[in-house]
C-alpha positions in Angstrom: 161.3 89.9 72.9 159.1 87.6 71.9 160.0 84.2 73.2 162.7 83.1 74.6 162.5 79.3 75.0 166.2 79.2 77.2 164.2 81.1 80.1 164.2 79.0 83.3 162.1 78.7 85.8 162.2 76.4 88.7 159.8 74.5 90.1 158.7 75.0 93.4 156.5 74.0 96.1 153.8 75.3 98.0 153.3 76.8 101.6 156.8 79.0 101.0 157.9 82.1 103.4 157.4 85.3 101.0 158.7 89.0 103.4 156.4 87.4 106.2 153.8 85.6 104.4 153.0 82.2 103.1 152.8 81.8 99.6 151.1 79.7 97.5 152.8 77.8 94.7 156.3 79.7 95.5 159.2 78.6 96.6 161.0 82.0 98.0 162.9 81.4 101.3 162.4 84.1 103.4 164.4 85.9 100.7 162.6 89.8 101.5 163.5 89.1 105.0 167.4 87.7 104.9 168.7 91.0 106.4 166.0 90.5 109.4 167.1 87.2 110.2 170.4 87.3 109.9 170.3 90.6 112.5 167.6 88.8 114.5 170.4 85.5 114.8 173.4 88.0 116.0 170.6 90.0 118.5 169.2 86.2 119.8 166.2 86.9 118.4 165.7 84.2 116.7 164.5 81.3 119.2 161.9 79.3 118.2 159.4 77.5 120.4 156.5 76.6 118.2 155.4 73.2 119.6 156.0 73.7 123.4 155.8 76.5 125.6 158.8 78.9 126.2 159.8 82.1 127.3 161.6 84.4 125.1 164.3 86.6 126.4 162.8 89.7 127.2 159.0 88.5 126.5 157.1 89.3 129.4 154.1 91.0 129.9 154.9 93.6 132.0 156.4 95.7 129.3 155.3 99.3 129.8 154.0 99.4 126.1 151.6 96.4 126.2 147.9 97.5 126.6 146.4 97.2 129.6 142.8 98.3 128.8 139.7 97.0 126.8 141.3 97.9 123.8 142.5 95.8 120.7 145.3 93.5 121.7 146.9 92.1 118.4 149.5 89.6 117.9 151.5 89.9 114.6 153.1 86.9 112.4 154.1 89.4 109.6 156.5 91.6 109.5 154.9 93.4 106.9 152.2 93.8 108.7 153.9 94.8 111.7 155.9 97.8 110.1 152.2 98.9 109.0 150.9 98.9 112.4 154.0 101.0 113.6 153.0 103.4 111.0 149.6 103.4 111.8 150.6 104.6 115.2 149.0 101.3 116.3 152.2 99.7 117.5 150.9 100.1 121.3 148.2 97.5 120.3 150.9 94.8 120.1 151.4 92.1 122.7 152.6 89.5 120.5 154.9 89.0 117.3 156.9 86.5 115.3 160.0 85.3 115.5 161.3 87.9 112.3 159.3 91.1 113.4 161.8 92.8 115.7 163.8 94.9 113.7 160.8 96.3 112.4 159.5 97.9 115.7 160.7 100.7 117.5 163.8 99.8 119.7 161.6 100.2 123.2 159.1 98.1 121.3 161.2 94.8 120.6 160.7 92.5 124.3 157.4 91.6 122.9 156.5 87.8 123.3 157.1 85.7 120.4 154.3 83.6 119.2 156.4 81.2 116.7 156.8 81.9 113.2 155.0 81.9 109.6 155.7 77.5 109.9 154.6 77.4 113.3 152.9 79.0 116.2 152.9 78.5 119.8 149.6 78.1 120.8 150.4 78.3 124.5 152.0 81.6 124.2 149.7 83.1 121.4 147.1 82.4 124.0 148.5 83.9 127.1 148.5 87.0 125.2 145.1 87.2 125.4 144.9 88.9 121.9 141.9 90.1 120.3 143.2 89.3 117.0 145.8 87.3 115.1 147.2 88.7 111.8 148.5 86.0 109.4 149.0 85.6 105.8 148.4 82.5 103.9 145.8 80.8 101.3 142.6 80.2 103.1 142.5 76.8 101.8 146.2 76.4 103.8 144.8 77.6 107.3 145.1 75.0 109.8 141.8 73.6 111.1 143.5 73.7 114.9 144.5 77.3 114.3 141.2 77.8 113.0 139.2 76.6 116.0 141.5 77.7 118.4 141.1 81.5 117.1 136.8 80.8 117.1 136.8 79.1 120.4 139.4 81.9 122.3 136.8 84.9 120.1 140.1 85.9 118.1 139.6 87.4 115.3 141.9 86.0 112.2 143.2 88.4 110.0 144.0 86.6 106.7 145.3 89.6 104.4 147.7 89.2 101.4 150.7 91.5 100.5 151.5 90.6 96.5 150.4 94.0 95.1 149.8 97.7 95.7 146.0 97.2 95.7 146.5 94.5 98.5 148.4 96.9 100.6 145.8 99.4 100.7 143.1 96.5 101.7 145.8 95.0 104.5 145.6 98.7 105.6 142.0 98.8 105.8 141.9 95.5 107.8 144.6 96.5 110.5 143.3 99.9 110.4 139.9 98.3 111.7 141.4 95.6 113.8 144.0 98.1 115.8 141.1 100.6 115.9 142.7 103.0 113.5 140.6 103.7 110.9 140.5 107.1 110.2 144.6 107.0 110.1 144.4 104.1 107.5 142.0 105.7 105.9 144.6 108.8 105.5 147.6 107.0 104.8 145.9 105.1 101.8 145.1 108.4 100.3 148.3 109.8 100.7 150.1 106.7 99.2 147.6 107.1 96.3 148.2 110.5 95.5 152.4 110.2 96.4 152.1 107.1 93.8 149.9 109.2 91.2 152.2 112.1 91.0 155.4 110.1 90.6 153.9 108.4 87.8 153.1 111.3 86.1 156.1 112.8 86.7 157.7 109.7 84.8 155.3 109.2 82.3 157.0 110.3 79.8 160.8 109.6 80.4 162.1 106.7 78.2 161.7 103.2 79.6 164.5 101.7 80.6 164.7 97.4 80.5 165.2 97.0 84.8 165.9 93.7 86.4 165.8 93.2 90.6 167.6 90.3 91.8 166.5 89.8 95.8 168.5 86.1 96.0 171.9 85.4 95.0 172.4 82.2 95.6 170.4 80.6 93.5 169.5 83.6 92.0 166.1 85.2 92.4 164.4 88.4 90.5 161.4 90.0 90.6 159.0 88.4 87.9 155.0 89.6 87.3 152.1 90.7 89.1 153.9 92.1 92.5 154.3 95.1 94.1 157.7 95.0 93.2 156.8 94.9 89.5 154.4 97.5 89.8 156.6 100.0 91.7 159.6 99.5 88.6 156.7 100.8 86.1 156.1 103.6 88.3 159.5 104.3 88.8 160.2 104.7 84.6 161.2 101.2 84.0 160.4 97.9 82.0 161.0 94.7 84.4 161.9 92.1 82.2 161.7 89.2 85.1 157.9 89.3 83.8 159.3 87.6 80.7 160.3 84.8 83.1 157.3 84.6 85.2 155.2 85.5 88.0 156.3 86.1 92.0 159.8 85.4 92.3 161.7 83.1 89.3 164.8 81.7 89.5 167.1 82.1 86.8 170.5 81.6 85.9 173.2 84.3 84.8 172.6 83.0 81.3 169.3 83.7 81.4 169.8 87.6 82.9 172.3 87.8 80.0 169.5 86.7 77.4 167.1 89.5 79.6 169.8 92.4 78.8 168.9 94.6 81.4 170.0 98.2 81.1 169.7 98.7 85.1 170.6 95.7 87.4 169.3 96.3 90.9 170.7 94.0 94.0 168.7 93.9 96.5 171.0 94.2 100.4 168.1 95.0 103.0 169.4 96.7 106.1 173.2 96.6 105.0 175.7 99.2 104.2 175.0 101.8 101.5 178.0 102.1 98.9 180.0 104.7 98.9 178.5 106.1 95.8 175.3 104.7 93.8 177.1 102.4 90.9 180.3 101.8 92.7 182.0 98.6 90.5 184.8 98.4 93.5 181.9 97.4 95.7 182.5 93.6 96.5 178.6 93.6 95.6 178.7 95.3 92.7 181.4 93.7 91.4 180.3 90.0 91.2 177.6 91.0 88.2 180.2 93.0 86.5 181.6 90.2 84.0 178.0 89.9 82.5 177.7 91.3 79.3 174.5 93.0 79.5 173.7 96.9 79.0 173.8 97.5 82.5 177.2 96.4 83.1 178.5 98.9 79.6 181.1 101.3 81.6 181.0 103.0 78.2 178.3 104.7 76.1 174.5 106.2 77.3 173.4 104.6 80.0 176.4 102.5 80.9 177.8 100.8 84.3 174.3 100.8 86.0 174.2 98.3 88.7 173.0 99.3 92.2 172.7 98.0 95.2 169.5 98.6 97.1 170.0 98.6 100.8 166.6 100.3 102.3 166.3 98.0 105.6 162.5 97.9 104.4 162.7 97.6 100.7 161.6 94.6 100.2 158.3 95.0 102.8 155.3 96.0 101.1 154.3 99.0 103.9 153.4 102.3 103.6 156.9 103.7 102.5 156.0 102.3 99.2 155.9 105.9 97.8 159.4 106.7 98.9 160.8 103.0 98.1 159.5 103.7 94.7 161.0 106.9 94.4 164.2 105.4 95.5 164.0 103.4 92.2 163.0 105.9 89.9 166.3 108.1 90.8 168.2 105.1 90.6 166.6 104.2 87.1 166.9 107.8 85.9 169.8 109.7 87.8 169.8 112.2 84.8 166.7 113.5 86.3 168.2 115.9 88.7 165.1 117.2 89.9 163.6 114.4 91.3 163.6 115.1 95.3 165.4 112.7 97.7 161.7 113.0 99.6 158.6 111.2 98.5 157.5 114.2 100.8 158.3 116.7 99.0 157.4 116.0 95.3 154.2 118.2 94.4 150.5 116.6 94.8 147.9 118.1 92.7 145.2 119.8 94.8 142.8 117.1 93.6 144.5 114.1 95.0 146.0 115.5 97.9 144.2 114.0 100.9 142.6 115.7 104.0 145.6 116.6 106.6 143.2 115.9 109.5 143.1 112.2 110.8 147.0 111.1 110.0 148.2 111.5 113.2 145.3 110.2 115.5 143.0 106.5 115.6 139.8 106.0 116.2 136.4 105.6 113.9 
């Protein structure tokens, strides 16, 4: 399409919460992480305390799995990057997270003092941690001068990274790789995203391009516009996102515009809830809301018809390492008449060339 001057797109302010990060120039409430805090509410894991001290239930430091030694002692305000360090096999390195990282850690994992949120951080507790270094995620021109010198006067080191694309995730990697003292595992689990990515895309490369739109926010509703990882990984995946002809991050639109869009596969995005009972189920309460829409997608006749799914990953929406197999995901949701695609990112053939080393993965050091 060439233009389409009814396309809508709000306006919105700066500083917004994006999966764990601040955003610039968005407005996207918490909308990658609504499963999280909605199961974080009903578990009472939601308390804040980000202007006086307090103690969270459970936070104490005599938790068997916070370090005791010389070691790196992070504290985590992104969930993101938390689910990174868990893969990383750097989890034991925590002694501090934020108020929305608990569902992403290991169940033994989850009484670790809470240090605030992405708005606001108890300084008090953030201290008494004792960490080594603090993991954020915002515009350096938006860091706060007091958390600034607090982090240079206490030697913590601040690590800034951003999360908005593929490339970014493998540089995030390579900075908590080196802060949690897991290099060579980082190193490792870059390649092997690489190469997982590489060969999915050439498996797809030449399967026809179907017109995909991901909506992460109902109410108003939300899609997946330009230049993120979710963009990226619906190329990948043998699609066309046509929320990049409404914009960049995370539009708004309206269900006039998504009509005007036409998609021919309409994802919903459900973090951490209930599969369907099957893939495109149009009695699913879900499901059933986008089904008066007259777009391709919706078609319960014809190629290609009735294709609206509901993506319920817990994780799908956090730019980690299971990007391969989130992508994957996509692709046999975008293309169920390839039969052959494996339910495993792990077991889809790498070419010799790009298949990385198998030593390192499992251990840290330099």
């Amino acid at each position: 399409m060439a233009s389409h001057p009814r396309l809508p797109v709000a306006s919105r302010p700066a500083g917004s919460y994006d999966g764990g990060m601040i955003r610039r120039n968005t407005l996207f409430p918490a909308l990658a992480l609504f499963a999280f805090v909605a199961l974080a509410a009903l578990l009472g894991a939601c308390g804040r305390g980000p202007t006086a001290p307090t103690t969270q239930p459970g936070s104490t430091t005599s938790v068997a799995s916070v370090p005791n030694d010389s070691g790196p002692r992070l504290v985590s305000t992104v969930p993101a990057a938390t689910l990174i360090l868990v893969q990383l096999g750097a989890v034991d390195r925590l002694v501090g997270i934020s108020t929305y990282d608990r569902l992403v850690l290991p169940p033994d994992q989850r009484d670790l003092p809470i240090v605030g949120d992405y708005e606001s951080l108890n300084f008090e507790t953030l201290l008494a941690q004792h960490p080594t270094a603090l993991v954020v995620q915002t515009a350096d021109t938006r860091l706060s001068p007091r958390l600034k010198q607090i982090t240079e006067d206490n030697r913590i080191a601040l690590v800034n990274i951003r999360m908005d694309t593929i490339d970014d995730l493998y540089a995030a990697t390579r900075m908590l790789g080196a802060a949690s003292g897991r290099q060579k595992t980082a190193e490792h689990q870059i390649a092997l995203v690489r190469a997982q990515l590489a060969a999915l895309s050439r498996r797809l490369h030449d399967v026809p391009r179907r017109k995909v739109l991901y909506i992460i926010g109902k109410n108003p509703i939300w899609i997946v516009g330009a230049d993120r990882f979710m963009d990226e990984m619906i190329q990948i995946a043998g699609g066309t996102n046509v929320g990049r002809q409404v914009g960049t991050d995370f539009p708004q639109v309206s269900r006039e515009t998504i009509t005007v869009l036409g998609p021919e596969v309409l994802l919903i995005a459900a973090p951490g809830e209930p599969a369907p009972r099957t893939s495109n189920d149009p009695s699913d309460p879900r499901i059933a809301g986008w089904m008066n829409l007259d777009i391709p997608a919706t078609a319960r006749t014809g190629a290609g018809g009735g294709r609206v799914y509901v993506v319920t990953g817990a994780n799908s929406q956090l730019c980690s390492l299971d990007l391969p197999q989130m992508t994957l995901d996509l692709a046999r949701l975008i293309h169920p008449e390839l039969t052959d695609l494996p339910a495993s990112i792990d077991t889809l053939p790498l070419p010799a060339a790009s298949a990385p080393a198998t030593g390192g993965a499992s251990g840290g050091g330099r």
